[in-house]
C-alpha positions as CSV (number, residue, x, y, z in Angstrom):
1,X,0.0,0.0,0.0
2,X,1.4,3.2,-0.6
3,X,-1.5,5.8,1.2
4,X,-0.4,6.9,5.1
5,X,-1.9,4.9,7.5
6,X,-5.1,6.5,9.7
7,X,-3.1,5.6,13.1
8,X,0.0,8.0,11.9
9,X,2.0,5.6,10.0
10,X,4.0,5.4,6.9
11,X,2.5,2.6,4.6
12,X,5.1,0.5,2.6
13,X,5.0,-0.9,-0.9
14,X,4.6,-4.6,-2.3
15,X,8.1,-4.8,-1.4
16,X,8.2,-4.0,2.1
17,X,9.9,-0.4,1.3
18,X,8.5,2.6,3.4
19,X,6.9,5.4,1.6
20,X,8.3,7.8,2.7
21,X,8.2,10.3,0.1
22,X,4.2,11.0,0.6
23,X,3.2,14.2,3.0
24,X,6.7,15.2,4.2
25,X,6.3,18.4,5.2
26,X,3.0,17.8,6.8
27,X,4.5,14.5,8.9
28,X,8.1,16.7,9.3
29,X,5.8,19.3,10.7
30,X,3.8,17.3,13.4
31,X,6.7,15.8,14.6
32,X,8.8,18.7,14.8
33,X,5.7,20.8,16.8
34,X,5.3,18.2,19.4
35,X,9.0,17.8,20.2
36,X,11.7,20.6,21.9
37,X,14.6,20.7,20.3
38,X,18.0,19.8,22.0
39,X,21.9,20.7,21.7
40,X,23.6,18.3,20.2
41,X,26.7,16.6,21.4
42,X,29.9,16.6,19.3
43,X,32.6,14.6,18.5
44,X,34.3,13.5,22.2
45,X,31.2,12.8,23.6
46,X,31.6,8.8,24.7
47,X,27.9,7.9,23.8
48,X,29.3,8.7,20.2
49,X,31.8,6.7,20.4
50,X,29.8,3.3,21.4
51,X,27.5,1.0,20.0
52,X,24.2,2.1,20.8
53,X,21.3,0.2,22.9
54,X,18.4,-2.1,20.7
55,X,15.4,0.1,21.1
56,X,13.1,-3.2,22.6
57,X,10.0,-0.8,23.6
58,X,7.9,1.4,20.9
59,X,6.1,3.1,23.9
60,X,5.1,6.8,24.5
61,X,8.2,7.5,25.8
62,X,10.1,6.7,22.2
63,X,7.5,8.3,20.2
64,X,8.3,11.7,22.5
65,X,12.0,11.1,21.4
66,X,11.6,10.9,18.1
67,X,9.5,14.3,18.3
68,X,12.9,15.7,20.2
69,X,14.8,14.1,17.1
70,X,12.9,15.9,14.6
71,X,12.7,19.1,16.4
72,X,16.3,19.1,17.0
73,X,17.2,18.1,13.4
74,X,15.0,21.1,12.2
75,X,17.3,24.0,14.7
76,X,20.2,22.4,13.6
77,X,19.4,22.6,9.7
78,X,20.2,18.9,9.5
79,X,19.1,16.0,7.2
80,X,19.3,13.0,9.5
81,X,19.9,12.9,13.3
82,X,20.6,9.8,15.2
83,X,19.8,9.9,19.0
84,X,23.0,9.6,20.3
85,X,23.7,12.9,19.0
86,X,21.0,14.3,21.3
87,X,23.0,12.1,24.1
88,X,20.2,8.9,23.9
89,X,21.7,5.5,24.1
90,X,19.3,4.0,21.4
91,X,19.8,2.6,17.8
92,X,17.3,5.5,16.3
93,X,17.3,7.7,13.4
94,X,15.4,10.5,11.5
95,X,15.4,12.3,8.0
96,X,14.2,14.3,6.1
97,X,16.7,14.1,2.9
98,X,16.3,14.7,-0.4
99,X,17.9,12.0,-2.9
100,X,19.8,12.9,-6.1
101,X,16.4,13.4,-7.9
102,X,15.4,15.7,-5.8
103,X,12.8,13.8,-4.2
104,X,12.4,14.3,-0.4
105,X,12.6,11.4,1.8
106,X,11.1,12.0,5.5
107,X,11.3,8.8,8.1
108,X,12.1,7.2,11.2
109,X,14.2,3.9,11.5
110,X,14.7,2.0,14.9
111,X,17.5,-0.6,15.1
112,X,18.9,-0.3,11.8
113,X,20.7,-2.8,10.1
114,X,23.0,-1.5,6.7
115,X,22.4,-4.3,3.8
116,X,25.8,-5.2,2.2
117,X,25.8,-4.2,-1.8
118,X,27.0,-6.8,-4.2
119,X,30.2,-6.2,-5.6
120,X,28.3,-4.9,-9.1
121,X,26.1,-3.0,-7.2
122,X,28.8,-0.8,-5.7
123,X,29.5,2.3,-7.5
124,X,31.2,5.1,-5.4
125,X,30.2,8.6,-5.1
126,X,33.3,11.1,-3.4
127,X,31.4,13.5,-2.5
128,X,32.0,16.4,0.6
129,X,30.1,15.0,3.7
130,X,29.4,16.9,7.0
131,X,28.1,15.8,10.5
132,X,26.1,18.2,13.1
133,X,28.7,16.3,15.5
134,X,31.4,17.9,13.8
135,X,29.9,21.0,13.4
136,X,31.5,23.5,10.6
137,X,33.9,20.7,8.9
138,X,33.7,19.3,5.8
139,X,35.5,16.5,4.2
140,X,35.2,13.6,0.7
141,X,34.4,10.6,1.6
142,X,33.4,8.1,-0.9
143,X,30.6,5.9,-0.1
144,X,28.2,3.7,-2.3
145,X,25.9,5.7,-4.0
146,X,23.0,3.4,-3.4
147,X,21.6,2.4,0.1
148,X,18.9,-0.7,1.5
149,X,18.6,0.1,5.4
150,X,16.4,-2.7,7.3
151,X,15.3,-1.9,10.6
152,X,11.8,-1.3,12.6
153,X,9.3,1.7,12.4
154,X,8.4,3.6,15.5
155,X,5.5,1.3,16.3
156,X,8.0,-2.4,15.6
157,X,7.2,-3.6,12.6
158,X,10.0,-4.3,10.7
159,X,10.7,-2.2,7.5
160,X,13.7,-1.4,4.8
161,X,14.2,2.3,3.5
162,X,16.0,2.6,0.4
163,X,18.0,5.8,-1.9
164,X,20.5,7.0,-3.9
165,X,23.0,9.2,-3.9
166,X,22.4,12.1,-1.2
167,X,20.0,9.9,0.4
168,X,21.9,6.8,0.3
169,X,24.9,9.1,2.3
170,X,22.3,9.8,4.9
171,X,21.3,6.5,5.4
172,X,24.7,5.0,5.7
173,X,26.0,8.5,7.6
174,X,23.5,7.9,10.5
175,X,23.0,3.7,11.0
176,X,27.1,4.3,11.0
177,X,26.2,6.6,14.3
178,X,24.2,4.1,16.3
179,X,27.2,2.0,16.0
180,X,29.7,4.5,17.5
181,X,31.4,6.1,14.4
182,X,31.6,9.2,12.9
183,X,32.3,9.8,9.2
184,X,35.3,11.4,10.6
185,X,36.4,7.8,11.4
186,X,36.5,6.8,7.9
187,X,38.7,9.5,7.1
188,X,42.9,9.2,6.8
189,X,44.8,10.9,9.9
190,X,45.9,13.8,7.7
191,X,42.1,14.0,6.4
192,X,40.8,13.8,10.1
193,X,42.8,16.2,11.7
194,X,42.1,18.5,8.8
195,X,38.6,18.3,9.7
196,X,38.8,18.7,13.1
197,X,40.6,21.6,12.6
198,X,38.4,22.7,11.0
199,X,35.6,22.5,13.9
200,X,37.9,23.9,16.0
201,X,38.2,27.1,13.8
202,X,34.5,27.2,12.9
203,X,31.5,28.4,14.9
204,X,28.5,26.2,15.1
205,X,25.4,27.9,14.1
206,X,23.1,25.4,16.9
207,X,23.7,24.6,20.5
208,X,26.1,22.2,21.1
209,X,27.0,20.0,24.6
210,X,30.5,21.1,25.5
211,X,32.7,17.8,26.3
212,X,33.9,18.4,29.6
């Protein structure tokens, strides 16, 4: 089915795939109202820098984080948010990403699980990437350009998200979060100290959680 569901959630095609490209701005918008928006923590912070917890229970008290998530996403200017970068210890994500046509992809994915390409499948895209945990720096990093995620929507039921380019970045950029690494990590030494310098020289333009 490809219509939203009346309870609030996003339907899924024949092949299991969320639609997530139906209503964006008004879901983004619900989501964002009900929430209050967070600082974000940044590169040094131990709960990035850790495998995060299975979320086992799709309760009121998840459904308020992902609110937080999208309201905090929103202030930040960001396309995906994972909760550790709000300081939760749970394998959570949000987006709201548009994909190399342009489309615009807006979601939630709990426990997600990054399906490995096929050798033929993997064609690279180089492109610049950024992280609201490493707030002002930029860096390439080449990364397929095509992206399956599997994981469970907000209420448990098990879904996949899939996109390209942009979107494929995001999906790989943030499940790679709620296993403790930062794109940063993917980087050379010369690369990574480059773009920590970076951060160090820049000003964030959200509020950040200093690392003591």
């Amino acid at each position: 089915m490809s219509q939203q569901e009346t309870d609030g959630r996003i339907g899924v095609d024949d092949e299991g795939f969320l639609v997530d490209t139906e209503d964006c701005e008004e879901r983004e918008a619900a989501y964002r109202e009900r929430g209050t928006s967070r600082p974000i923590t940044v590169v040094g912070n131990p709960v990035l820098h850790k495998e995060c917890k299975d979320v086992t229970a799709f309760d009121d008290e998840l459904a308020r984080l992902i609110d937080d998530m999208f309201a905090s996403q929103k202030t930040a200017e960001g396309v995906g948010l994972a909760a550790n970068q709000i300081g939760v210890d749970l394998k959570v994500f949000v987006y709201d990403c548009p994909d190399d046509d342009g489309v615009r992809h807006t979601g939630v994915i709990c426990n997600p699980v990054l399906e490995e390409l096929a050798p033929e499948a993997r064609v690279l895209d180089d492109s610049n990437e950024g992280c609201l945990s490493v707030p002002t720096a930029y860096a390439s990093l080449a990364r397929p350009d095509y992206a399956v995620v599997r994981g469970q929507d907000a209420q448990g039921n098990p879904v996949k998200v899939r996109g390209n380019g942009y979107f494929a970045r995001c999906l790989q950029h943030e499940t790679d979060h709620l296993y403790g690494y930062l794109y940063i990590d993917r980087l050379s030494k010369r690369e990574r100290k480059d773009a920590l310098r970076q951060m160090d020289e820049g000003t964030p333009r959200y509020e950040v959680v200093p690392n003591d």
